[in-house]
C-alpha positions in Angstrom: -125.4 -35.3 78.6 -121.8 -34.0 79.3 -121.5 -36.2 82.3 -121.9 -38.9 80.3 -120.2 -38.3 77.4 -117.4 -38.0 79.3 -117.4 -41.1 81.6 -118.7 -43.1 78.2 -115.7 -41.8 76.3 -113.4 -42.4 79.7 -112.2 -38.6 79.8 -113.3 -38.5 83.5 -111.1 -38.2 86.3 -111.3 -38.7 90.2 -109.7 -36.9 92.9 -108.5 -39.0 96.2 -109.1 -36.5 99.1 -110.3 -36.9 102.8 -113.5 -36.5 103.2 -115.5 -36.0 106.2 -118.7 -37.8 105.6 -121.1 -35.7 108.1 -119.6 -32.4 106.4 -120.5 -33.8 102.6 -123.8 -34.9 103.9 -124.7 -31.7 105.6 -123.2 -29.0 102.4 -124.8 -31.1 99.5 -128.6 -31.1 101.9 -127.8 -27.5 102.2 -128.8 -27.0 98.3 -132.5 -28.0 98.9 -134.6 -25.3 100.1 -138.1 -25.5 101.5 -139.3 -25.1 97.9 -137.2 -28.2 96.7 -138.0 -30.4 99.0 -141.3 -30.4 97.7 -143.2 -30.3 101.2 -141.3 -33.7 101.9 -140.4 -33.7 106.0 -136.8 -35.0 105.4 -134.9 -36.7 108.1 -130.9 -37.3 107.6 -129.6 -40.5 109.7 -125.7 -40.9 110.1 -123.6 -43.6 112.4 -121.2 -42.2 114.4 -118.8 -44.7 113.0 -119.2 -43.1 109.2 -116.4 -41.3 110.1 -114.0 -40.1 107.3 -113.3 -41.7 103.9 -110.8 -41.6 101.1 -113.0 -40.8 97.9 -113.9 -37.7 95.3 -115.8 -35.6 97.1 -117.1 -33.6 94.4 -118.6 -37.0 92.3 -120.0 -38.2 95.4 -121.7 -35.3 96.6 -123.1 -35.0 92.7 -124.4 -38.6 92.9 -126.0 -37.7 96.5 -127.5 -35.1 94.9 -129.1 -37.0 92.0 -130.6 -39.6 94.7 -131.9 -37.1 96.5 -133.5 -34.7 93.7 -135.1 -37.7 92.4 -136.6 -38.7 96.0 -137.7 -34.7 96.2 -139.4 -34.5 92.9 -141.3 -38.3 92.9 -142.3 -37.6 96.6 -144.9 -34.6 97.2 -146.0 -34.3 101.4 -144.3 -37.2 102.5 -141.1 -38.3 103.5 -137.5 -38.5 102.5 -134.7 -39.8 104.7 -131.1 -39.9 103.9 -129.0 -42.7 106.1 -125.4 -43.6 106.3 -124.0 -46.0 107.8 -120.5 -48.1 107.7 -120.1 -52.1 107.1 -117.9 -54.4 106.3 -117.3 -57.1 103.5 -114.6 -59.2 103.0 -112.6 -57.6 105.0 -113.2 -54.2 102.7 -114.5 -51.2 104.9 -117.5 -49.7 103.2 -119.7 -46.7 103.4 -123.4 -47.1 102.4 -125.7 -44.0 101.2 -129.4 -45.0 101.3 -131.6 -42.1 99.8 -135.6 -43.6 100.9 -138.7 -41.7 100.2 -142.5 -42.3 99.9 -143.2 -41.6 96.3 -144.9 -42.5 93.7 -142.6 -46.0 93.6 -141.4 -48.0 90.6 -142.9 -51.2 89.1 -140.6 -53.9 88.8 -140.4 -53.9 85.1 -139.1 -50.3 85.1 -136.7 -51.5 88.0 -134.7 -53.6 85.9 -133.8 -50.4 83.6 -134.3 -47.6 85.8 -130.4 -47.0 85.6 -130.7 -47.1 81.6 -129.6 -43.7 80.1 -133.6 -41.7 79.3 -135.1 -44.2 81.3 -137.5 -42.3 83.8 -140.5 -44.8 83.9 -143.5 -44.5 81.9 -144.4 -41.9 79.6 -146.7 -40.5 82.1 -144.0 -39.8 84.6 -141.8 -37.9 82.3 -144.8 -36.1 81.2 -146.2 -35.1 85.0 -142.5 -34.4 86.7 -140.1 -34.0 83.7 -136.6 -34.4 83.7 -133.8 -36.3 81.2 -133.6 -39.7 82.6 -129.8 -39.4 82.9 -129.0 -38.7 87.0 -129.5 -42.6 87.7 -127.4 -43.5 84.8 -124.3 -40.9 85.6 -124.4 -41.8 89.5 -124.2 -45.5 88.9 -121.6 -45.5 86.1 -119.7 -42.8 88.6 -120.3 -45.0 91.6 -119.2 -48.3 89.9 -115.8 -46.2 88.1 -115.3 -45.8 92.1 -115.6 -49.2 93.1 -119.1 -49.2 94.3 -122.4 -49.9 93.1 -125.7 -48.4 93.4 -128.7 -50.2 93.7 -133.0 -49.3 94.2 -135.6 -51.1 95.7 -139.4 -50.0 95.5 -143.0 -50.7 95.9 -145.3 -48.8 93.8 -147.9 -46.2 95.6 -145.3 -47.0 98.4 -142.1 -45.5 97.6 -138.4 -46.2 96.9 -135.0 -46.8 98.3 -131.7 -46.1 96.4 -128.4 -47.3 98.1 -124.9 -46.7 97.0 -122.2 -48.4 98.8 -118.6 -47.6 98.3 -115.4 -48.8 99.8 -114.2 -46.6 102.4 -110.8 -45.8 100.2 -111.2 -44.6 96.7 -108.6 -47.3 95.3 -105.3 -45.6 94.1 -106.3 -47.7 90.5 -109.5 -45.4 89.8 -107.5 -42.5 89.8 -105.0 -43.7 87.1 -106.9 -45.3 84.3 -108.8 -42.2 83.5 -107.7 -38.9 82.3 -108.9 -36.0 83.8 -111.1 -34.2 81.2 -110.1 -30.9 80.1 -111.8 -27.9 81.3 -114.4 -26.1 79.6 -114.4 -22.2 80.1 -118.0 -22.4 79.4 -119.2 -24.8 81.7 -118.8 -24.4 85.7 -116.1 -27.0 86.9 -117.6 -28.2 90.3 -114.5 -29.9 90.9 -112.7 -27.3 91.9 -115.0 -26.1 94.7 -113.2 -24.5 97.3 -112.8 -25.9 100.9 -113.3 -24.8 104.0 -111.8 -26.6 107.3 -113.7 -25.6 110.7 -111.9 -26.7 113.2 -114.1 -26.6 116.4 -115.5 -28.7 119.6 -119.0 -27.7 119.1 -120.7 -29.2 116.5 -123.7 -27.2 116.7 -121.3 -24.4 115.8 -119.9 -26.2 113.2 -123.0 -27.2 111.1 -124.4 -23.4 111.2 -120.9 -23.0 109.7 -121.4 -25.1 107.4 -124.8 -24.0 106.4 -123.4 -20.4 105.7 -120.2 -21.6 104.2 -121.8 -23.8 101.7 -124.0 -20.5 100.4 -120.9 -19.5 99.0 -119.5 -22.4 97.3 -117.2 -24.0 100.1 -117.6 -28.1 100.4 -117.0 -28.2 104.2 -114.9 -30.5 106.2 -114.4 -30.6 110.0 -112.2 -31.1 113.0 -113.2 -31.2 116.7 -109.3 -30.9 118.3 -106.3 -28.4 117.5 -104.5 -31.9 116.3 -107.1 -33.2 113.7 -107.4 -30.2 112.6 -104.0 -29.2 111.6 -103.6 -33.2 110.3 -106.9 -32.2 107.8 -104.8 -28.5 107.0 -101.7 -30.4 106.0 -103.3 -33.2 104.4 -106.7 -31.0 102.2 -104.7 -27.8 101.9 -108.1 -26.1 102.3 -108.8 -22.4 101.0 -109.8 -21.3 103.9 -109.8 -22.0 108.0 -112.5 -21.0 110.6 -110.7 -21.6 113.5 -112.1 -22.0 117.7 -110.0 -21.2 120.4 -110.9 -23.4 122.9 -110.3 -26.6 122.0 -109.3 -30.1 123.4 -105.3 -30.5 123.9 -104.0 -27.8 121.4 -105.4 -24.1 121.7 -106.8 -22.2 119.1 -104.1 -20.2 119.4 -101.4 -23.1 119.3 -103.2 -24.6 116.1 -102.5 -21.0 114.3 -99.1 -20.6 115.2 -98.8 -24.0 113.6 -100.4 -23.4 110.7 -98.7 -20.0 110.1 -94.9 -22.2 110.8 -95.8 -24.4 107.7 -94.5 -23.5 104.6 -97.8 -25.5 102.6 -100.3 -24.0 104.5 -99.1 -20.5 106.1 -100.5 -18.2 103.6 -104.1 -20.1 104.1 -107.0 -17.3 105.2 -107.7 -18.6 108.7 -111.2 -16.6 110.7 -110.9 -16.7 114.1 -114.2 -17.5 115.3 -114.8 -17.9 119.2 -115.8 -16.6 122.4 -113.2 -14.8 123.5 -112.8 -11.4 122.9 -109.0 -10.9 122.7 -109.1 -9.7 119.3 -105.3 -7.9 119.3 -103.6 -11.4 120.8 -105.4 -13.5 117.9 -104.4 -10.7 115.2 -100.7 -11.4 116.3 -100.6 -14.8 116.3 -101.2 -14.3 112.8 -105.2 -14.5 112.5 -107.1 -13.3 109.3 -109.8 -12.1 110.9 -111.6 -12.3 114.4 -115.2 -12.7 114.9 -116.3 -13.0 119.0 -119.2 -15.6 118.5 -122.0 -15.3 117.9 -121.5 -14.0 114.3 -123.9 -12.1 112.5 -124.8 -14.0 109.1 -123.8 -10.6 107.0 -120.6 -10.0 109.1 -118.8 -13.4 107.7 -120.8 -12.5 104.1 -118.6 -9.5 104.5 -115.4 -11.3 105.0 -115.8 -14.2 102.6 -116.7 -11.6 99.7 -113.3 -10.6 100.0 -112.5 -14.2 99.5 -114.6 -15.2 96.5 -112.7 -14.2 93.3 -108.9 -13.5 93.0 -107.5 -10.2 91.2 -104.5 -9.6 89.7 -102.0 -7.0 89.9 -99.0 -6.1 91.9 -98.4 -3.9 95.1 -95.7 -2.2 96.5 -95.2 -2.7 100.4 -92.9 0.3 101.6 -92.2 -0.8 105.0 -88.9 -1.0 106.7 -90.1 -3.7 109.4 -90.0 -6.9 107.9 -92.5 -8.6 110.0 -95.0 -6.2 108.9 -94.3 -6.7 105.0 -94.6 -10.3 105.5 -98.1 -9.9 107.0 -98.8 -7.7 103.9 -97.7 -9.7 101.2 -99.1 -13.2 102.7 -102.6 -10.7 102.5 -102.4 -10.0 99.1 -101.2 -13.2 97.9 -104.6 -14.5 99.4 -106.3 -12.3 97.1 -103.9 -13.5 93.8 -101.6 -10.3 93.9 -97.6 -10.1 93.6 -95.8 -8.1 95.6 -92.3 -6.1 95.7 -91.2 -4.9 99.3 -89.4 -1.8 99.4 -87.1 -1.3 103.1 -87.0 2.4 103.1 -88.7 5.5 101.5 -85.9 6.3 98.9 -86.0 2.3 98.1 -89.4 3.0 97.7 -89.9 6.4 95.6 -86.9 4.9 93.0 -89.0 1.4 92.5 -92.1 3.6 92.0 -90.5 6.0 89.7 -89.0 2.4 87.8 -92.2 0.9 87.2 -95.4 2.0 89.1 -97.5 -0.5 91.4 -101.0 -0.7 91.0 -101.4 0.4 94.5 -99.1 1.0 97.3 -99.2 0.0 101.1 -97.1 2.3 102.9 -95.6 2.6 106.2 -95.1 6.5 107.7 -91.8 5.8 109.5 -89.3 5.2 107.5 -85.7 5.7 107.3 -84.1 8.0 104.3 -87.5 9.3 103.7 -91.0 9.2 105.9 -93.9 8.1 104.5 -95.1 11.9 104.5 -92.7 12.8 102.1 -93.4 10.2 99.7 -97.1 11.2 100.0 -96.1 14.5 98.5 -93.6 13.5 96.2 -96.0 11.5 94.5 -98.9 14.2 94.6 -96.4 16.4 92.7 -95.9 14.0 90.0 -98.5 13.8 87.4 -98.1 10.3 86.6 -98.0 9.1 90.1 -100.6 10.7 91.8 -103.6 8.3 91.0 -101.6 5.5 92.3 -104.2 4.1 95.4 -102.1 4.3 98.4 -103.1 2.3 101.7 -101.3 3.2 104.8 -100.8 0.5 107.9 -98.5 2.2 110.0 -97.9 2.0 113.8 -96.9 5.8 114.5 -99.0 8.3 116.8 -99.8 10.8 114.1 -101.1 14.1 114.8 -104.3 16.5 114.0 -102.5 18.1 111.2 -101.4 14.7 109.8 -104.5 13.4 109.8 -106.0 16.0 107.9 -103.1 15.6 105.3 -103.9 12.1 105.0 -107.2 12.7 104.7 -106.6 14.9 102.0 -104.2 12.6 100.0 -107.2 10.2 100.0 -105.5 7.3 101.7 -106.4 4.4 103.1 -105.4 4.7 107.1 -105.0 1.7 109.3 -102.8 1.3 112.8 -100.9 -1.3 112.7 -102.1 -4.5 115.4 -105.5 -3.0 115.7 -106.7 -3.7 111.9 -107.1 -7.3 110.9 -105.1 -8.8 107.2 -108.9 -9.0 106.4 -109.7 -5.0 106.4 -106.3 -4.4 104.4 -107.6 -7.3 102.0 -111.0 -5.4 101.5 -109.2 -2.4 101.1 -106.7 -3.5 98.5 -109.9 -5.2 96.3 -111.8 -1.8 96.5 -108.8 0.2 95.1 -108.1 -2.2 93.1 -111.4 -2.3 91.5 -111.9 1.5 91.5 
């Protein structure tokens, strides 16, 4: 009823991304489950040539998603089959969804107004398999507001066959004559699902990425070169990048110094995910985290938790290396936090004394004052001491300085072995605390 309130009263808006038409394909079939699909074998069909188009993502995965609920729920031990393919027609490029299934089928009275808002057959249908009768009306009122159409074929006792075909770029018009709606804080705003760009050869790697990434939320677009994939970074700006090493023409490597170089995209979360286990020379290119393939399902669970919600607060990065506050602050800004940078321990114990951090990230060696020193300093001081304090520092510490950081209870990481991930986690957890 929403959907259509707000397409009928022309308060809905469209979004002009690039969209890779296999990775929309695979993340919206990765929402029906064994139970969903109703005991239906279900077979997906897509032309090589499909490509990439120019659309709303979001809308178009919600209209798949009607087609393909309906062809679920009508259909009970059959079959379902989802095909795309590309065409042609005067001189427009298209791309054309067919959802086809061996249900129940419709007669061809109910045909011409199966697309009717509460039309869902006959009495006895909405009685047996429920539902509102409003999917096929939103999809082909979305569909058309895009410049397409949808339309169904069927036999009754046979099945059906519902085809949307849109022009392969989302015209520059549909955007403009509607206003985007405003958001709702009680309703979930699907369009501003977050994306993930894999950018890897292998694309039986990339669609078990995609399965797992979707799990959490992430529409899913892909690359297969260091090139197309740094195009798709500049051009989607995604919230996150699994990233391959070995690629064609530019390296994995290559692809990350790029991405860290750009000013748009640098501060984007980027997993290494590969083969090779050379885990300190992908950290220092500037890697979020690195996984050695093949990845355990609960390991990346583990890093994209970190991911899922943003926090606010500020930290204070005591750290006379620059380099190594840069690293910190790009981490926490992934996470939503502000940060002040502090270059020596004086610096750091005046700007604490000023107006305290929520936590602190602290290098040891330091000039004016070590990091030890500030450790007690703030122990001392009633109104400092709960102030969670992680240290990434680079110094050979000793027995007894372990034990005194062990005491302090602090955070301890050596700088080029932990990952902008760990320091991530560990900023959320005291954050939380």
């Amino acid at each position: 009823m929403l959907d259509l309130s707000k397409i009928e009263t022309g308060k809905t808006g469209f979004q002009r991304t690039i969209v890779d038409v296999t990775g929309l394909i695979h993340s919206a079939v990765a929402t029906f489950d064994d139970a969903a699909r109703n005991g239906n074998n279900f077979e997906i069909s897509i032309a090589s040539e499909a490509g990439i188009m120019i659309g709303d993502e979001t809308k178009l995965r919600q209209c798949l998603l009607n087609l393909l609920s309906n062809a679920f729920k009508f259909s009970k031990s059959g079959g379902v089959r989802l095909a795309v393919s590309s065409l042609s027609e005067a001189g427009v490029e298209k791309i054309r969804f067919s959802v086809s299934d061996t249900g129940i089928g419709i007669s061809d009275e109910q045909l011409l107004h199966i697309f009717e808002p509460f039309i869902q057959g006959d009495g006895s249908t909405v009685r047996q398999f429920g539902g509102s009768g409003l999917g096929l009306a939103v999809t082909r009122r979305l569909v058309r507001m895009m410049g397409g159409d949808v339309t169904a074929q069927s036999v009754v006792g046979e099945g059906s066959t519902f085809t949307i075909t849109l022009p392969r770029e989302l015209s520059r018009k549909s955007d403009s004559e509607v206003t985007e709606p405003a958001q709702d804080p009680t309703i979930d705003n699907v369009a501003h699902e977050r994306i993930a760009l894999v950018i890897d050869d292998d694309e039986s790697a990339v669609n078990l990425m995609r399965r797992r990434l979707s799990r959490y939320g992430y529409g899913v677009i892909a690359a297969g070169t260091g090139e197309e994939g740094l195009e798709l970074a500049r051009a989607e700006k995604p919230d996150l990048i699994v990233l391959d090493i070995f690629l064609p023409g530019k390296s994995g490597y290559e692809v990350l110094e790029a991405i860290r170089a750009d000013e748009e995209i640098g501060g984007t979360p980027v997993i290494v995910a590969t083969v090779d286990d050379d885990r300190v020379r992908g950290l220092s290119v500037g890697a979020t985290e690195y996984l050695v393939k093949p990845i355990p399902p609960e390991k990346l669970a583990e890093i994209l938790n970190v991911y899922q919600k943003p926090i606010e607060g500020e930290i204070l990065v005591i750290d006379d290396d620059a380099d190594s506050a840069e690293l910190i602050a790009r981490t926490a800004a992934q996470l939503g936090l502000k940060t002040r940078r502090a270059a020596d321990g004086l610096q750091g114990i005046k700007m604490i004394q000023e107006s305290p951090p929520a936590a602190i990230v602290l290098d040891l060696t330091l000039p004016g004052m070590d990091g030890f020193q500030i450790l007690e300093t703030l122990r001392l001081d009633p109104k400092l001491r709960s102030i969670p304090i992680i240290i990434v520092s680079g110094r050979v510490i000793t027995v007894p300085e372990h034990d005194a950081i062990a005491r302090s209870g602090c955070t301890y990481y050596t700088k080029g072995e932990c990952s902008p991930r760990q320091i991530a986690q560990s900023l959320r957890t005291v954050l939380a605390a």
